[in-house]
N, C-alpha and C positions, 0 to 999 in steps of 0.2 A: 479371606483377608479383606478388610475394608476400612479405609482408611479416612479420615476429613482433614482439608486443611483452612483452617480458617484467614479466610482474607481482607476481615475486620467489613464492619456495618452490619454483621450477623450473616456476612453472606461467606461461602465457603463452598469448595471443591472438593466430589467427593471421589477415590480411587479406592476400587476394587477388580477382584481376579473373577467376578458373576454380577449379571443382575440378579437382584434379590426380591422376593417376593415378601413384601410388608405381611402385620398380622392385620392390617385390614383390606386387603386384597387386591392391593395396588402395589406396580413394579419398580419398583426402585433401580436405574441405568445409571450406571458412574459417568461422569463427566470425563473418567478416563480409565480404559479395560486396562486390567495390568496382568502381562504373562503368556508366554505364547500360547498356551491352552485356552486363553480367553475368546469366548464365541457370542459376547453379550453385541448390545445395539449401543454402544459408547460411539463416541466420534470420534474420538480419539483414543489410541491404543500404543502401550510401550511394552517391551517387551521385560524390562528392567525397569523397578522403582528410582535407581543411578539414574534412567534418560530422565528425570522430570525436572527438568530446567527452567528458570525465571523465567525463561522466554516462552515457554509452551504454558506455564501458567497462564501467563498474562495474557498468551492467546485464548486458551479456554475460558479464564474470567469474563473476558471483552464478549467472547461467541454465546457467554450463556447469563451474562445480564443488560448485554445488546447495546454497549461501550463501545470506544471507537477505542482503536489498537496504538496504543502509541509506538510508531516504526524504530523513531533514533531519538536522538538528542545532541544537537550540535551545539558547537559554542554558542551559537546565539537564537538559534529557533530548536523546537520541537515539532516533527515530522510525526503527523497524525490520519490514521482513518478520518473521513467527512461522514456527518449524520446527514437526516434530510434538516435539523437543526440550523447547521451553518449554511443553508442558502441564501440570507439574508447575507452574508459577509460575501458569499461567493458571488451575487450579483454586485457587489460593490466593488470586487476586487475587478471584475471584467470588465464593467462602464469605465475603468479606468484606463481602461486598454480600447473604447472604443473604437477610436482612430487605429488601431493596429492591424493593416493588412493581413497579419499571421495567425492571427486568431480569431477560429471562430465564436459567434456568440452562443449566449446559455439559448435554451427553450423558453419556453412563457411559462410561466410557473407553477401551474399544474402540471404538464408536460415534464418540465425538471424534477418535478418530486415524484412523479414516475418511474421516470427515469435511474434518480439515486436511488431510489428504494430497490431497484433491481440491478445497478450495478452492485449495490453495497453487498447484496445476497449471490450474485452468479462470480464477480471479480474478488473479492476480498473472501466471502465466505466460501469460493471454488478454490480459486489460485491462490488466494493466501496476500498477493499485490494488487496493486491498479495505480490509478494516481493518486495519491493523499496531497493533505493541508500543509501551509510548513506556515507556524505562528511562532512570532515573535516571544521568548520568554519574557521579556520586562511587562509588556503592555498587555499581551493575547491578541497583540495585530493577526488578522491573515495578512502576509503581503506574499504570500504564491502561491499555488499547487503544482504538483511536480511529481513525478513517481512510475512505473515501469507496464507501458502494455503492450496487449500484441497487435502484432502488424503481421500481414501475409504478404513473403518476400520471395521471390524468385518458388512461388507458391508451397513455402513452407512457413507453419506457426514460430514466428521470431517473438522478441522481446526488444521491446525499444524505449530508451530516453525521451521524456518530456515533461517541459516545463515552461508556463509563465511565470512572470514577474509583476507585481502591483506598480502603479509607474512612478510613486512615490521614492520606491524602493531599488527602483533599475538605476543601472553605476555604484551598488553598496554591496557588489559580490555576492552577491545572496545564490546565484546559480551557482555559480565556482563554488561556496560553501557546502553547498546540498546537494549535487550533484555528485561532489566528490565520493559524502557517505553513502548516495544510492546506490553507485558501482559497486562499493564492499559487499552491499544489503545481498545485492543481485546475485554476486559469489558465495558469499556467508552464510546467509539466510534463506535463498532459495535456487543453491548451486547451481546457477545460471552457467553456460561455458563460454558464452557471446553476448554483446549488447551492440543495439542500434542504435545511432539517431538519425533523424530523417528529418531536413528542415531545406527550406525553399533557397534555391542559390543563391537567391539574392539577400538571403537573412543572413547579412555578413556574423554578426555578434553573434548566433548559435554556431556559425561554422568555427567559428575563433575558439569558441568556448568545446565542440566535441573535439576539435585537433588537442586542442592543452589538456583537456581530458585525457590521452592518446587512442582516440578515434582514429582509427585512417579510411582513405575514401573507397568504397565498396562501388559505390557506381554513382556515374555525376549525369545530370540534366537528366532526371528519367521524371517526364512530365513536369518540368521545371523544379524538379526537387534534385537534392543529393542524396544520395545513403553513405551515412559511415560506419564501422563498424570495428568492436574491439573485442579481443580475444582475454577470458578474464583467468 
């Protein structure tokens, strides 16, 4: 059985139950095995043609013409994997944040594209998460990144909330907005059973913003931070 779906610009995703050996003597590997008898080199494998869902497309399209994934879609931004493309935005969004005790700065810019090139490849193309882009639909602003990683807590692999804000954009909800859908993402998308945040005591507006979340507090002043934590 082998199957194409076409996902328009001539590019298209192909499902079969084998890889296939062409008549000029190259392998052909489906972008997704299908069947539990299937023992090809796909990356993905379903057991049913029923699991191929929009969302597993759209991951495979993204993982095999080197896309960035779009996560959500809120009312007013779209929650995006970062290329090494957008560091030009992503240093803009940070100098705006210079003055902000809470965040660190990027690297020097070779260094950063190092960097993302190997996050993009071990966090999103391992885990499936990391922290993505959240731009503005009207305009294509970046005004934050925000998005789900791990942290080693009471020396177990957790999952933790985090996010800046561009400073243009701080007091316009924009965390409340996105945060709210990355808790779903967390449950929904990568049956998360717990989520962190970890932000410094004295960063009053993060603590405000994980309790209305419903955060509650896991452990307070541990090296001048708090942990909170919610059961999803």
């Amino acid at each position: 059985m082998r199957k194409c779906i076409d996902m328009g610009e001539g590019r298209e995703i192909i499902i079969s139950d084998k890889d296939t050996l062409k008549p000029d003597g190259t392998l052909e590997i489906p972008d997704i095995g299908l069947g539990e008898a299937y023992l090809g080199k796909a990356s993905y494998v379903v057991y049913d043609e029923e699991d191929i869902d929009d969302d597993l497309l759209d991951l495979v399209y993204a993982r095999k013409y080197n896309e960035p994934l779009v996560i959500a879609r809120t009312e007013r931004f779209i929650i995006r994997e970062m290329t090494v493309g957008d560091l030009p935005h992503l240093y803009e969004l940070y100098q705006t944040l210079s003055d902000c005790p809470y965040v660190e700065p990027l690297y020097e810019y070779e260094d950063e594209k190092a960097f993302t090139i190997k996050y993009i490849e071990n966090m999103y193309g391992f885990f499936g998460y990391g922290l993505w882009l959240v731009i503005d639909k009207k305009t294509g602003e970046l005004v934050a990144r925000a998005g789900i990683e791990n942290r080693s807590i009471d020396g177990q692999n957790c999952q933790e909330l985090g996010y800046l804000v561009k400073k243009s954009w701080q007091g316009k909800h924009v965390a409340w907005e996105v945060m709210n859908h990355m808790v779903d993402i967390a449950k929904d998308r990568f049956g998360l059973e717990e989520l962190y945040i970890c932000t410094m005591k004295t960063n009053i507006p993060s603590i405000q913003l994980a309790l209305k979340l419903g955060f509650t507090l896991y452990a307070g002043d541990t090296d001048g931070m708090n942990i909170y934590r919610k059961f999803l």
